[in-house]
TORNU-461760 format. One record per residue (C-alpha): residue number from 1; residue in three letters; x negated, y negated, z. Coordinates in nm, 4 decimals. Layout:
+-----+------+----------+----------+----------+
! pos ! code !       px !       py !       pz !
+-----+------+----------+----------+----------+
! NUM !  ala !        X !        Y !        Z !
...
+-----+------+----------+----------+----------+
! end
This chain:
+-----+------+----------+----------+----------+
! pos ! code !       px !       py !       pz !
+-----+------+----------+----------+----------+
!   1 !  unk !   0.0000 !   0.0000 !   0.0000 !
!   2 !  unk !  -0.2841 !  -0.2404 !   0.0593 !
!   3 !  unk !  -0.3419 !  -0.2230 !  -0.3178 !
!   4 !  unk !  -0.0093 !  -0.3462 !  -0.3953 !
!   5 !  unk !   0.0074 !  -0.5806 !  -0.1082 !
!   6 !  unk !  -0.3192 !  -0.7519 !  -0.2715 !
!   7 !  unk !  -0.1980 !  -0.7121 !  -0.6182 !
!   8 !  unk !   0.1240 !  -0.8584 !  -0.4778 !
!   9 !  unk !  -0.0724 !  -1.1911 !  -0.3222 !
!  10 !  unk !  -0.1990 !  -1.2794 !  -0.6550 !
!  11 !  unk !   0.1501 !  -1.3769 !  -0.7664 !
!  12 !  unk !   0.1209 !  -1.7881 !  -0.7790 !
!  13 !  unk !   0.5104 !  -1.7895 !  -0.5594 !
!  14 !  unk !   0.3449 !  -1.5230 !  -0.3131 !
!  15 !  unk !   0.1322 !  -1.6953 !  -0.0201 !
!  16 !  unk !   0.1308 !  -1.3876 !   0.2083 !
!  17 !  unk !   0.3074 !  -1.0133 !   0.1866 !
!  18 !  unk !   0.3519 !  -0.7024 !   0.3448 !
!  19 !  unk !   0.4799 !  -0.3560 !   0.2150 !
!  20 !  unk !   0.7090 !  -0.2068 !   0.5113 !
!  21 !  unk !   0.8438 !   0.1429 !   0.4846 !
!  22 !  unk !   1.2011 !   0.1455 !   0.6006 !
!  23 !  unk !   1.4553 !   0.4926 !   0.5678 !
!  24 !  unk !   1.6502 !   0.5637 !   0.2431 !
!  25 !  unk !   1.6113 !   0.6390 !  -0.1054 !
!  26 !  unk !   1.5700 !   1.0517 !  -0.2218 !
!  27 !  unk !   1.2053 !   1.0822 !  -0.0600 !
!  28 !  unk !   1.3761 !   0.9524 !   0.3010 !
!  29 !  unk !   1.1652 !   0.6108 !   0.2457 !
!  30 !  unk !   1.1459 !   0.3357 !   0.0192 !
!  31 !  unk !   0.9180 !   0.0177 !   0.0456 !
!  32 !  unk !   1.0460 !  -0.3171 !   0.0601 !
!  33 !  unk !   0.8497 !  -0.6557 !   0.0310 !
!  34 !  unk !   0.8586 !  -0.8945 !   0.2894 !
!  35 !  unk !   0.7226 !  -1.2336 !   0.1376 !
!  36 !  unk !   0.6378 !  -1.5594 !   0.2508 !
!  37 !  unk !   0.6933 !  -1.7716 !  -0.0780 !
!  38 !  unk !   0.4896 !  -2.0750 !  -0.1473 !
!  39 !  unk !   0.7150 !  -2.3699 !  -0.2756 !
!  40 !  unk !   0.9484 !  -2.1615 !  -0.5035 !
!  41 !  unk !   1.1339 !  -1.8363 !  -0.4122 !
!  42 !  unk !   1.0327 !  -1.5258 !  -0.6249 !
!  43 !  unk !   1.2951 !  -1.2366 !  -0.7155 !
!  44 !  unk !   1.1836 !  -0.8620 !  -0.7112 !
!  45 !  unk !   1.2289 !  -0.8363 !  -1.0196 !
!  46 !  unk !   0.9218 !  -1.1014 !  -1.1040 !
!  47 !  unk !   0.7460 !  -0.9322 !  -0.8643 !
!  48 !  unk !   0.8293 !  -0.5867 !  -1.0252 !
!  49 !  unk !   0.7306 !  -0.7560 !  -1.3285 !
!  50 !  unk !   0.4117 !  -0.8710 !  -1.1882 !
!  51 !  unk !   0.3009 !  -0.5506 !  -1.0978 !
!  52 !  unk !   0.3955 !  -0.4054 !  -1.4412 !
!  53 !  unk !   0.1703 !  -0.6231 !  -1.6273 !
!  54 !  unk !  -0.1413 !  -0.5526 !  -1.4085 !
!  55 !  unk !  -0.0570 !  -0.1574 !  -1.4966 !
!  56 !  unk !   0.0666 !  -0.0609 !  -1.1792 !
!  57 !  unk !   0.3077 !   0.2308 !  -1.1555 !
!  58 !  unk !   0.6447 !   0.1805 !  -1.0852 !
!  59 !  unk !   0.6100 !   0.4816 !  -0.7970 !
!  60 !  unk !   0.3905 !   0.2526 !  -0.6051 !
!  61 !  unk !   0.6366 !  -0.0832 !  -0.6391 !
!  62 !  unk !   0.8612 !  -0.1809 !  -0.3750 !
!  63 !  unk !   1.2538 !  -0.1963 !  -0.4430 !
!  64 !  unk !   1.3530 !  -0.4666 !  -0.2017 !
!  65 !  unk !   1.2747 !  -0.8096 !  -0.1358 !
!  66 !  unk !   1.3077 !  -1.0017 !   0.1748 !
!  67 !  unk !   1.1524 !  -1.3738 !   0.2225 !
!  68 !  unk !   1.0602 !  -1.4882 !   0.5307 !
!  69 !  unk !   0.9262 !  -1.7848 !   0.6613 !
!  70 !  unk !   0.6141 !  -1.6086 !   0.7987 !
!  71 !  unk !   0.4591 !  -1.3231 !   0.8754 !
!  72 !  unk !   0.4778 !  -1.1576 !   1.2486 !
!  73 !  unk !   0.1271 !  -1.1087 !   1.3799 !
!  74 !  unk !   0.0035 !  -0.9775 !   1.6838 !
!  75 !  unk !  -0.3243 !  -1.1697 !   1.8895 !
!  76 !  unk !  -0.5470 !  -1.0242 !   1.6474 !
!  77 !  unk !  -0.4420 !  -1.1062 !   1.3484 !
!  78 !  unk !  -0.2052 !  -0.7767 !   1.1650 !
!  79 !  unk !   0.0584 !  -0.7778 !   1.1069 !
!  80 !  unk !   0.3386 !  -0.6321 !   1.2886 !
!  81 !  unk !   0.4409 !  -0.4123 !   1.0548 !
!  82 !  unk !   0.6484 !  -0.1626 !   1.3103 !
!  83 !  unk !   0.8861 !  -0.5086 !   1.4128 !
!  84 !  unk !   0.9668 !  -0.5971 !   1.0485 !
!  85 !  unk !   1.0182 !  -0.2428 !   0.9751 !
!  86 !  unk !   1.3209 !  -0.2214 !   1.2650 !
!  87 !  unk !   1.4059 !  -0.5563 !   1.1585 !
!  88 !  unk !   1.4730 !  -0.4286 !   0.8113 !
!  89 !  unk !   1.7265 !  -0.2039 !   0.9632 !
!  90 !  unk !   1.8955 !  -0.3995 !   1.1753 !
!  91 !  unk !   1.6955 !  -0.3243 !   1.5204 !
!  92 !  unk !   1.5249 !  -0.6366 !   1.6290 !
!  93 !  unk !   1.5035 !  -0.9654 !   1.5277 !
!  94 !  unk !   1.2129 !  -1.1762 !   1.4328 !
!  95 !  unk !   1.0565 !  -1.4623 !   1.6309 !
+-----+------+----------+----------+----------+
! end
């Protein structure tokens, strides 16, 4: 995912992403963005498109999209991928 994620970055709305597994799809997991735009929202499918035309496979791309303001990090720095991923189902909320 940390392929995609930088792949992902070097879209010119994208100023910081990260892939989060959440439950669903016929594997039990799909991927969704979760984006902090710069100035202009992006859709998923210009991101989807994005990825296409640097050759990445669509098994790898995520099929949602949620913006956020920014990214939850913890005191050093990651990102808290385990909140956004229970805040993609409805389980906690973000600060």
């Amino acid at each position: 995912m940390i392929d995609v994620e930088a792949e992902l970055r070097t879209h010119p709305a994208v100023d910081d992403v990260a892939l989060v597994g959440y439950p669903g799809g016929e594997f039990g997991e799909q991927v969704c963005a979760v984006v902090v735009a710069r100035s202009t929202p992006v859709t998923l499918a210009e991101l989807r498109k994005h990825l296409d035309d640097l050759g990445m496979t669509q098994w790898y791309q995520p099929t949602r999209l949620s913006l956020i303001p920014r990214l939850p990090r913890n005191g050093n720095g990651k990102v808290r991928r385990e909140l956004l991923k229970r805040w993609l189902v409805g389980e906690a909320e973000l600060d």
